[in-house]
C-alpha positions as CSV (number, residue, x, y, z in Angstrom):
1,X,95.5,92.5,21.5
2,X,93.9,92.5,24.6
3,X,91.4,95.6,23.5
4,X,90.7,93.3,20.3
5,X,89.8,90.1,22.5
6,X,88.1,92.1,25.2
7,X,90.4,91.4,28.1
8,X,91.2,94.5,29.3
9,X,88.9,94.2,32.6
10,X,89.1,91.8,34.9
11,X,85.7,90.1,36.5
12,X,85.2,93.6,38.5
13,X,84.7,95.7,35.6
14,X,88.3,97.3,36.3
15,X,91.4,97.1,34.5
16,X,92.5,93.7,35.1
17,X,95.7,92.6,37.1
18,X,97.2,90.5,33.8
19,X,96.7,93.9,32.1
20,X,98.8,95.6,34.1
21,X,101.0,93.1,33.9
22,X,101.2,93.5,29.9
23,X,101.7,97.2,30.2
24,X,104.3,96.6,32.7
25,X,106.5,94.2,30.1
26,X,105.7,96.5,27.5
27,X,107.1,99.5,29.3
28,X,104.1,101.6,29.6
29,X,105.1,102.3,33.2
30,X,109.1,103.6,32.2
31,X,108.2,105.9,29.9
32,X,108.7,109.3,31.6
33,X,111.1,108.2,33.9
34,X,114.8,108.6,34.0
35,X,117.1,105.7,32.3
36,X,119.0,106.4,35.5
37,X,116.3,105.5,38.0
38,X,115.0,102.5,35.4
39,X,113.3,104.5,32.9
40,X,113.2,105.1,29.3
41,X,113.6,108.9,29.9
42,X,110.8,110.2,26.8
43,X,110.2,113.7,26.5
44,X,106.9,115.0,27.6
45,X,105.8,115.8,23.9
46,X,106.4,112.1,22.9
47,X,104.5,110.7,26.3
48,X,101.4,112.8,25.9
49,X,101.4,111.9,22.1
50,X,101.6,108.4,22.7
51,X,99.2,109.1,25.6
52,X,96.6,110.2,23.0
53,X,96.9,107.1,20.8
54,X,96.1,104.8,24.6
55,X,93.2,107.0,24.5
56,X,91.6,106.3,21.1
57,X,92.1,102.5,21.9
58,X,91.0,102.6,25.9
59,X,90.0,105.5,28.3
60,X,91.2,103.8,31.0
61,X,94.4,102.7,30.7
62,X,95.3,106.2,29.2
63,X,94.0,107.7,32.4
64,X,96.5,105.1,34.3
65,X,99.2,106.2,32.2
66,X,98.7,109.8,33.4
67,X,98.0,109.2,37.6
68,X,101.4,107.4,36.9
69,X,103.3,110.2,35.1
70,X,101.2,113.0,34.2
71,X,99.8,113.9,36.8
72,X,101.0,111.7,39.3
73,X,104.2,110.9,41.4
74,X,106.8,110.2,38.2
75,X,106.5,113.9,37.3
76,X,106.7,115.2,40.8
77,X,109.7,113.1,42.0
78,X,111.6,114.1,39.0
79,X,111.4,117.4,39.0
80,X,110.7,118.0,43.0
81,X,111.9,114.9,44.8
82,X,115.5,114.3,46.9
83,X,118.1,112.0,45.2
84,X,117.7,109.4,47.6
85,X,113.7,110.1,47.1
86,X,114.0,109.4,43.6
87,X,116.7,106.2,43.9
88,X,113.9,105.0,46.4
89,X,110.9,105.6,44.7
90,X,111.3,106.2,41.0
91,X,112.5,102.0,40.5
92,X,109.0,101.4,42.0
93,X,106.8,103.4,39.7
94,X,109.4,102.4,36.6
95,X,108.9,98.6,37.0
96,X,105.1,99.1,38.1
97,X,105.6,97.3,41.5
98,X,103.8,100.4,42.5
99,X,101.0,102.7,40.7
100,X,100.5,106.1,41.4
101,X,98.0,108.8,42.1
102,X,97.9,112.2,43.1
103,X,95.3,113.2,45.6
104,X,94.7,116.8,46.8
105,X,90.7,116.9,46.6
106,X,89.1,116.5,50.3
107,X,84.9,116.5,51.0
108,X,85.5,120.4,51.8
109,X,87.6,121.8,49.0
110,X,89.2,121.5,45.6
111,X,90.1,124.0,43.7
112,X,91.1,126.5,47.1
113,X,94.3,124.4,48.1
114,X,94.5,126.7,50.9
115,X,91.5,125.2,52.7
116,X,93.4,121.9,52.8
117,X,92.9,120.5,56.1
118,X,94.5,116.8,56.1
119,X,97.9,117.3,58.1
120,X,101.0,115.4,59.4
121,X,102.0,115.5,62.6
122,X,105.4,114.5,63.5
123,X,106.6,112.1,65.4
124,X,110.3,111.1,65.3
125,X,111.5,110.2,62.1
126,X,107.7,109.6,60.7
127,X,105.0,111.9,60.5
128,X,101.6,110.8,61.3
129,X,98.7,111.7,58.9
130,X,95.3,112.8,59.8
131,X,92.8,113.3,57.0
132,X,90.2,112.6,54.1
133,X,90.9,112.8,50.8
134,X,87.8,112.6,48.0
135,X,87.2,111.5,44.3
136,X,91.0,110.3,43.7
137,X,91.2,107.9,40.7
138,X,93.6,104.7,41.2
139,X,93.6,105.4,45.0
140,X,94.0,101.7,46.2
141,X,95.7,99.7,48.9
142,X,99.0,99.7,47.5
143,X,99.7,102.7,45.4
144,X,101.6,105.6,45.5
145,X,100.3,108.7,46.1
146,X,101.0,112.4,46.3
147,X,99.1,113.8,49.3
148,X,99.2,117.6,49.6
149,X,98.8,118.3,53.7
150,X,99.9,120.2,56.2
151,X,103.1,119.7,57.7
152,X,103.9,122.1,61.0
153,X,101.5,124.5,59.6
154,X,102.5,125.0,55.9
155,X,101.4,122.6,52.3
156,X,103.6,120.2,52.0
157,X,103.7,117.1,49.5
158,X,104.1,114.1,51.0
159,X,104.8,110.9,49.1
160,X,102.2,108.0,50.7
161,X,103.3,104.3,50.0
162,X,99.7,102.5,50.6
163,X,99.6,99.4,52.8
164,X,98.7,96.8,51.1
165,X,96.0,96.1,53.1
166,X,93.3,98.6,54.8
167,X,93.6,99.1,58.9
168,X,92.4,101.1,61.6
169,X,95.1,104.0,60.4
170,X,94.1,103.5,56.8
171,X,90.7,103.0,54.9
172,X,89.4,103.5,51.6
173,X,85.4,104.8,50.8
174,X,83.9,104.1,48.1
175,X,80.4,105.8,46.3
176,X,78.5,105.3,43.0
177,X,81.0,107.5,40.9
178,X,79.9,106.9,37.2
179,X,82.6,108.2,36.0
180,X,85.5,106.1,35.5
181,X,84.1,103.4,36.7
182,X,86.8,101.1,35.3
183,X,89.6,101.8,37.5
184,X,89.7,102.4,41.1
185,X,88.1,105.7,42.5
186,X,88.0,106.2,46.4
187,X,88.6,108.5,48.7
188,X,91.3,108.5,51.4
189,X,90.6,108.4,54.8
190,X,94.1,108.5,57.2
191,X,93.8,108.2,60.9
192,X,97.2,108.7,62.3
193,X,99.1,106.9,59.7
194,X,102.7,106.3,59.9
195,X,104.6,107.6,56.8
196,X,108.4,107.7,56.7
197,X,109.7,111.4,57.1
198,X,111.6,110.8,54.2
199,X,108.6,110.7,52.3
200,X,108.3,115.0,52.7
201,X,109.0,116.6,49.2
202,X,111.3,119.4,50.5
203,X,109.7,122.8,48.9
204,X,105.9,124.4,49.0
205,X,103.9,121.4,48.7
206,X,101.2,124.0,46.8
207,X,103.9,125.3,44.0
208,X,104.5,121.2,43.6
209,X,100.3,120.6,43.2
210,X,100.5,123.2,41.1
211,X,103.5,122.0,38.9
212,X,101.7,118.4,38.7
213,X,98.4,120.0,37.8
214,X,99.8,122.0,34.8
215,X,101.3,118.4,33.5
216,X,97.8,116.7,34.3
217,X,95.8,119.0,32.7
218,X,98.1,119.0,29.4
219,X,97.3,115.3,29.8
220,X,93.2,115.9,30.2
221,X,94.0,117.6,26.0
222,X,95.8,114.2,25.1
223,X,92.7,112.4,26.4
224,X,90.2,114.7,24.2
225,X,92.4,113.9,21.5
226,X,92.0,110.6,21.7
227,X,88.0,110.3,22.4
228,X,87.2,112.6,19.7
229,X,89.1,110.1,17.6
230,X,86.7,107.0,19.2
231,X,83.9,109.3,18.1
232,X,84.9,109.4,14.7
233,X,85.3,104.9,15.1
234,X,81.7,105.3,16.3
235,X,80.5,107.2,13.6
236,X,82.2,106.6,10.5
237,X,80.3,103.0,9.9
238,X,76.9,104.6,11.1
239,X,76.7,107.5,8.8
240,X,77.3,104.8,5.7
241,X,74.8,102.5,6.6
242,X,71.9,104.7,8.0
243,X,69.7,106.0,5.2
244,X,67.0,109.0,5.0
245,X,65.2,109.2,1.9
246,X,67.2,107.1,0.1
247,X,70.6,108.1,0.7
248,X,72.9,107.5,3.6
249,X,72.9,110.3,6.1
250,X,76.9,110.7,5.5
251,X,75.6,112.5,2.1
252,X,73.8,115.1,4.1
253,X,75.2,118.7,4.4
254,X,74.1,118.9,7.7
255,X,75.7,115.9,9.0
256,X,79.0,116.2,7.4
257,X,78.9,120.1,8.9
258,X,79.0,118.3,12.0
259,X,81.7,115.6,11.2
260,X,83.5,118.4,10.5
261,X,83.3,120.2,13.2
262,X,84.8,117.1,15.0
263,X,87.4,116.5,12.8
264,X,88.6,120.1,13.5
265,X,88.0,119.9,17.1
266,X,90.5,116.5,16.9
267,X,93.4,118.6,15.1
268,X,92.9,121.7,17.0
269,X,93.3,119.1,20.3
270,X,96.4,118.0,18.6
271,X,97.7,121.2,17.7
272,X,97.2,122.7,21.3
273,X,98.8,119.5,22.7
274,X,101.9,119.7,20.7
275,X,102.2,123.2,21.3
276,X,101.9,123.1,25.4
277,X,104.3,119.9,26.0
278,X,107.0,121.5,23.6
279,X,106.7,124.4,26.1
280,X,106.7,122.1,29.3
281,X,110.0,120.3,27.4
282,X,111.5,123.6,27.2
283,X,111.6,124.5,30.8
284,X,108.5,126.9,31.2
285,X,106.2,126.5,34.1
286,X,103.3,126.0,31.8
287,X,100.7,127.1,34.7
288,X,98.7,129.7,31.6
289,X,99.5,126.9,28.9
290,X,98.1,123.9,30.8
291,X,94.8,125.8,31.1
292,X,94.0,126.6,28.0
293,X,94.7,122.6,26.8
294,X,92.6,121.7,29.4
295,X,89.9,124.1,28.8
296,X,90.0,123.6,24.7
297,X,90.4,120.0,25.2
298,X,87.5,119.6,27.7
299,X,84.8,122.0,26.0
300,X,85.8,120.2,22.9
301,X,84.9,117.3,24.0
302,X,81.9,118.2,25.6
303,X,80.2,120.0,22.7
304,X,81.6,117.2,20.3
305,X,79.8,114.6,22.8
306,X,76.1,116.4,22.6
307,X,76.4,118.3,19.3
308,X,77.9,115.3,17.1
309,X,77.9,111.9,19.1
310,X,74.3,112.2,20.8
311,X,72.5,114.1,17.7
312,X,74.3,111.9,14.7
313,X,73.3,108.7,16.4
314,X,69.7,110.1,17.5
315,X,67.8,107.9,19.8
316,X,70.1,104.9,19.7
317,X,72.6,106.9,21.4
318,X,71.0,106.3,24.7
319,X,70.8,102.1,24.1
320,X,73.2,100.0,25.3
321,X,76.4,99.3,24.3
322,X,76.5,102.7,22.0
323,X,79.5,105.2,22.6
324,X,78.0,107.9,23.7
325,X,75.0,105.7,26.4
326,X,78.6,103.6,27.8
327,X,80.7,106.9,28.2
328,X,79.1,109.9,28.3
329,X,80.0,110.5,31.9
330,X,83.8,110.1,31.1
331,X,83.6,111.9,28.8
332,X,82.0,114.6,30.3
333,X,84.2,114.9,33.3
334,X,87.0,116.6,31.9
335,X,85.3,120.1,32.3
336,X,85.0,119.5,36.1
337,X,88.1,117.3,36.9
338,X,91.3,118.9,38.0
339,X,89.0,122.3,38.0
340,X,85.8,123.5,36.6
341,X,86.4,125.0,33.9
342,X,85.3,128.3,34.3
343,X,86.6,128.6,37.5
344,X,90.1,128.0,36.0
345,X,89.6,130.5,33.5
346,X,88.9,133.3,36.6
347,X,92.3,131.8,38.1
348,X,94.0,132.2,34.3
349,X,92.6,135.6,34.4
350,X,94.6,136.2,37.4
351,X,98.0,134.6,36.2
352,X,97.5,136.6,32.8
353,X,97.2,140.1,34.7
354,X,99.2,139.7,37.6
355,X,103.0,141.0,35.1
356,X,101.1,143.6,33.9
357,X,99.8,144.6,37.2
358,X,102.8,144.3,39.3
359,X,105.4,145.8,36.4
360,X,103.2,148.7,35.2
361,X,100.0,149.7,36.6
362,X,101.4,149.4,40.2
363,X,104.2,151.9,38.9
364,X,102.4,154.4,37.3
365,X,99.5,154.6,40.5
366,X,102.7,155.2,42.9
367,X,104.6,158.0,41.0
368,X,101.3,159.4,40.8
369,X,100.0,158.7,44.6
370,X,96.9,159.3,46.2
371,X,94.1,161.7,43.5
372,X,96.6,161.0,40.4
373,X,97.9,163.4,38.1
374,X,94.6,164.8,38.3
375,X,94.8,166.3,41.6
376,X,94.7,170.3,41.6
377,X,97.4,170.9,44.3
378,X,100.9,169.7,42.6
379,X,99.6,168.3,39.4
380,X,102.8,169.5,37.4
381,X,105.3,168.0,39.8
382,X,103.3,165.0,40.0
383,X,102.9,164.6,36.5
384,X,106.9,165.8,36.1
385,X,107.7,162.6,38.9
386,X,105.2,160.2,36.7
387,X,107.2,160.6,33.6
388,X,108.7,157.3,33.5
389,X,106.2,155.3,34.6
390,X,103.5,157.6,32.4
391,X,106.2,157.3,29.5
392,X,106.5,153.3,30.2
393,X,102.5,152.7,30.1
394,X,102.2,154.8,26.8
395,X,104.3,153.4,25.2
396,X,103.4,149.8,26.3
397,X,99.5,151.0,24.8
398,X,100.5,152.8,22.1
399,X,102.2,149.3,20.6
400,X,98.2,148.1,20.8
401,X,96.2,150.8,19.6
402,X,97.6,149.5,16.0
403,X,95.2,146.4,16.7
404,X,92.4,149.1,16.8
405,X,93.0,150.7,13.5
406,X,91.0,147.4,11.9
407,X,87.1,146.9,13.3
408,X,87.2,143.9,14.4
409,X,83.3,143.4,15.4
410,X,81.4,142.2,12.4
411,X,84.5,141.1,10.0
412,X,84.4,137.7,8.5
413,X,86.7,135.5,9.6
414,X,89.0,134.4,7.1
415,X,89.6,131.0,5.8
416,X,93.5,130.7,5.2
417,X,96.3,130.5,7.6
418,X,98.0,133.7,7.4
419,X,94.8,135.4,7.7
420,X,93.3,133.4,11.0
421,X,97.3,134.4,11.9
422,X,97.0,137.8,11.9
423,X,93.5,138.1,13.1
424,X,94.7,136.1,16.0
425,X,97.6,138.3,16.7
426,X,95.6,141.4,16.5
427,X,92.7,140.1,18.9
428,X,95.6,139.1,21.7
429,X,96.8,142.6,21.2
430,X,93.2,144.0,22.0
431,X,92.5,141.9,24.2
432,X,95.9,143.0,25.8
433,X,94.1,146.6,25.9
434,X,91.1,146.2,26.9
435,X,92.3,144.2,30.2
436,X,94.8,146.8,31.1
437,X,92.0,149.4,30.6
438,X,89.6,147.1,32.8
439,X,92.2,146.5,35.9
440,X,92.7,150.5,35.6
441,X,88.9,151.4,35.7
442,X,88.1,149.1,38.2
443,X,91.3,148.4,40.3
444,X,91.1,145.7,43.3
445,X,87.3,145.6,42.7
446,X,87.5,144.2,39.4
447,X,88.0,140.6,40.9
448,X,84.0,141.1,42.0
449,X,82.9,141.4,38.4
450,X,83.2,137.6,37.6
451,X,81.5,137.8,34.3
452,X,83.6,140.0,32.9
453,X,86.5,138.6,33.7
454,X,85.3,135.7,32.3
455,X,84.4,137.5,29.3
456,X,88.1,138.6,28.6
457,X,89.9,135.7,29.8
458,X,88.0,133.6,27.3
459,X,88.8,135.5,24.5
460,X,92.4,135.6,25.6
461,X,92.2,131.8,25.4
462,X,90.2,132.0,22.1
463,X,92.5,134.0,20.3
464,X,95.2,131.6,22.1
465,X,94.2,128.6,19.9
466,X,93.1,130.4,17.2
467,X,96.9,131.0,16.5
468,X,98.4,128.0,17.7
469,X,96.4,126.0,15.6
470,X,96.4,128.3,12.2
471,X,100.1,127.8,12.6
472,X,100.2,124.2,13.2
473,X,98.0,123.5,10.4
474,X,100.2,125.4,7.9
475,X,102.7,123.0,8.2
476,X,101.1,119.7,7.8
477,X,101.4,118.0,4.3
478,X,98.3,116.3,4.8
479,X,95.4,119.1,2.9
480,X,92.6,117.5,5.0
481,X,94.3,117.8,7.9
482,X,95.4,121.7,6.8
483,X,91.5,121.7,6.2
484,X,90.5,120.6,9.8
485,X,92.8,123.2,11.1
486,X,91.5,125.9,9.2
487,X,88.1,125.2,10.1
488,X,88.9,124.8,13.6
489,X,91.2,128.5,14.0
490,X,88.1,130.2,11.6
491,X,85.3,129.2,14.1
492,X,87.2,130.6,16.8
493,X,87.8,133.2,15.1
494,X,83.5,133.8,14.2
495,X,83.2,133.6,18.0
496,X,85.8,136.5,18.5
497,X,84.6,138.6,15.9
498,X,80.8,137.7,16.1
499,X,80.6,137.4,12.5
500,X,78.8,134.6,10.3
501,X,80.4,131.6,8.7
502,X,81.5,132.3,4.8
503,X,80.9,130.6,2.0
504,X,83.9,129.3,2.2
505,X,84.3,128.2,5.0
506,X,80.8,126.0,4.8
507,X,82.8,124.5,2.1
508,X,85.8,123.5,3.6
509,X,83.8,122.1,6.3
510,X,81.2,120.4,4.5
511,X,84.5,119.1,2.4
512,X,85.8,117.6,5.7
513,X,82.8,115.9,7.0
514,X,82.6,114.4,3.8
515,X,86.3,113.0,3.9
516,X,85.3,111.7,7.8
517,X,82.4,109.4,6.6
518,X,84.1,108.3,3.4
519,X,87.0,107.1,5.7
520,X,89.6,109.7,4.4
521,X,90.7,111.4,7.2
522,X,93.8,110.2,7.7
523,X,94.1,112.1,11.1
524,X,91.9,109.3,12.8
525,X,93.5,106.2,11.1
526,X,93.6,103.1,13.3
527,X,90.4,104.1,15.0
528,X,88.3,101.4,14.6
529,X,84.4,100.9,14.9
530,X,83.1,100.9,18.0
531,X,81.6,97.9,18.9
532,X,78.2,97.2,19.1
533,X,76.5,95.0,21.2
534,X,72.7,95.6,20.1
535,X,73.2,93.6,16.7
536,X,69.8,94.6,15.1
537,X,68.7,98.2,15.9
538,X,68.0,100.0,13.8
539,X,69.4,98.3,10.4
540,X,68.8,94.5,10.9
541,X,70.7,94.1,7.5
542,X,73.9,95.5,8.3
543,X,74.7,94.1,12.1
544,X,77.4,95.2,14.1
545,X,80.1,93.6,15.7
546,X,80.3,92.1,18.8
547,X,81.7,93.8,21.6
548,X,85.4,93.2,22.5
């Protein structure tokens, strides 16, 4: 109601205080948190969905919903926090009384947590907190936020409970971020503030950032989700009503190639989604998981917002009141927030190798010692000692040579799902290869070749969604959205093989985009035009409507 009547923001621009109010009564705040601490106790899997549906209506308040319980202090109590912590605290966040944010950024670091310098210095039963903390969204007097400092030397989390008002211990700053710029975004700055002991998160407060981070950035694929789908509300009327030659440019080829290409990016966002919060659900750390949702959510997004948004709309993308001239910094930011994105695909490089490394290369180079079973003197009782290591990797590569009986360099990417399937399967096994090879060829100085690191991690990633999304779209009943998955799992899978798009799959794309402008897709239902607030450019006879 209140995004139809356009009272979402208060007279600041931000999300106002009766809105908050609204989500309160509604429950928005209780979701994720335990019936026994006030809660409604949903899965992860339900939140984030519902989480993507906030998104298609209002950036914003879906980005609320995660500092709160995404990202934020509901999912590090619950799984990290004290009973009395959580009998404390949890009520808070549940009712709303207080919001939360999660703040581990600081003006000299962000991704290297180890370079965190903000501590707390203890002093009784309260600990007194020294430090600045930089680009933290909903950070205002009054919230509750997850500070990662150091505690007698080592990361700790500490829960912060705001004052309500700013003091010589406590200040907010505040800079011309353009992103988000309806909610609160500050930085922290602490001069010997008195927190409660209580507060301390027993446990490494880096393995808790790290926990929260894999939920947030499951959170960041909800959010793509849900724009991609306001993309579609944005250009679904446009495409009808702008003609070229006579004919309205949702008739064009070319422009229904790239409604497709957002319609697949929207299910493969779904599919990945569904797939990582089941796995969070189920008990897994979700550390390799949560970056490849962020990663495929974010780059999504990104090439969705300059290769579809900015080029369907042409010039009057950069007016006033059009999607892409309002938001193009939010919706941008997902490729840098909560880590760059290629500098989280080094760090998933590193997760992805370390098993391997630890449980079979490290093996084999010990039974084998210094010079390897290459060295002249004792090369037979070397190689005799080796065995079971040597015996252990063979077999481990022998399992993945199969993947290298089919070329895969050149071959056409196939346009069904058991196909894409098994062309997935077979490029993770590679893949599995060609790293193992890699770490052996270069040992510890492989970290120094970033690029191709890069390289492999991405196509580990690649090969990741290719899967999970050909599966996901075999079992949907709707064929359009079967379609958009398709199309989505055989692009990746033209990128991984380097081959050119077929036939067919120009026309199951060009099928799609077709579906998107006549208003089939039933994948984006609900998302409504966006509004409009220059009435007459460019089609004075068909005006828009007025901003909400």
């Amino acid at each position: 109601t209140r995004v139809a009547d356009g009272s979402v923001y208060g007279p600041d621009g931000l999300v106002g205080e009766a809105m908050l109010a609204d989500l309160a009564g509604a429950g928005y705040w209780r979701l994720r948190v335990d019936p026994a601490y006030g809660g409604l106790g949903a899965s992860f899997a339900a939140y984030a969905d519902l989480l993507a549906k906030v998104f298609a209506l209002d950036q914003p308040v879906g980005v609320l919903g995660s500092m709160q319980a995404g990202l934020g202090p509901v999912t590090t109590l619950t799984a990290h926090g004290s009973e009395e912590q959580k009998r404390r605290l949890l009520p808070l966040l549940a009712e709303g009384t207080r919001l939360g944010a999660f703040a581990t950024t600081e003006p000299g670091t962000s991704s290297d947590l180890r370079a965190i310098a903000t501590d707390a210095l203890r002093d009784g039963d309260r600990l007194l907190l020294t430090g600045e903390k930089l680009l933290i969204t909903n950070a205002a007097p009054g919230r509750l936020v997850s500070v990662l400092c150091r505690v007698d030397g080592e990361l700790r989390m500490l829960m912060v409970e705001l004052p309500e008002r700013e003091d010589e211990t406590f200040h907010t700053v505040t800079y011309g971020l353009q992103a988000f710029r309806h909610l609160h975004n500050h930085g922290l700055v602490f001069r010997d503030m008195p927190v409660p002991a209580a507060n301390l998160l027993p446990g490494d407060g880096r393995a808790i950032a790290y926990h929260a981070l894999n939920h947030g950035r499951v959170v960041l694929c909800a959010g793509a989700a849900g724009a991609l789908r306001r993309m579609i509300g944005s250009l679904g009327p446009w495409v009808q009503v702008r003609e070229t030659f006579g004919a309205a440019i949702g008739t064009r080829e070319l422009v229904q190639r790239r409604l497709g290409r957002l319609a697949a990016r929207t299910v493969g966002c779904d599919a990945v989604l569904a797939w990582s919060t089941q796995l969070l659900d189920n008990g897994y750390r979700g550390e390799l998981e949560g970056v490849v949702a962020k990663v495929f959510g974010s780059e999504s997004l990104k090439e969705a917002t300059v290769e579809v948004l900015l080029k369907t709309h042409g010039g009057r993308a950069l007016l006033d009141g059009n999607m892409f001239a309002d938001d193009v910094h939010e919706l941008l930011a997902p490729t840098v927030f909560e880590g760059e994105n290629e500098i989280l695909t080094l760090g998933f490089f590193a997760g992805l190798a370390r098993e391997h490394g630890e449980q079979v290369l490290q093996p084999l180079a010990s039974a084998l010692g210094p010079g390897g079973a290459d060295r002249p003197s004792g090369r037979a009782r070397r190689v005799w000692e080796a065995r079971r290591p040597i015996t252990s990797y063979a077999g481990w590569a022998g399992r993945r040579q199969l993947a290298r009986v089919t070329p895969m360099a050149g071959v056409a990417a196939p346009t069904n799902p058991d196909g894409l399937t098994s062309l997935a399967a077979r490029e993770l096994q590679r893949c599995g290869l060609e790293i193992s090879t890699a770490m052996r060829r270069q040992g510890s100085g492989l970290v120094q070749h970033q690029a191709l690191v890069f390289d492999l991690a991405r196509r580990v990633q690649d090969a990741t969604v290719m899967l999970v999304v050909a599966r996901y779209g075999a079992r949907q009943p709707d064929p359009l959205v079967r379609d958009a998955a398709t199309c989505m799992a055989a692009e990746l899978g033209q990128r991984l093989t380097g081959s050119r798009p077929t036939a067919d799959y120009y026309r199951l794309l060009t099928g799609l985009g077709e579906a998107v402008a006549d208003g089939r897709f039933s994948a984006a239902a609900g998302c409504e035009p966006w509004p409009e607030t220059h009435a007459t450019f460019p089609t004075p006879r068909t005006p828009y409507p007025a901003r909400r």
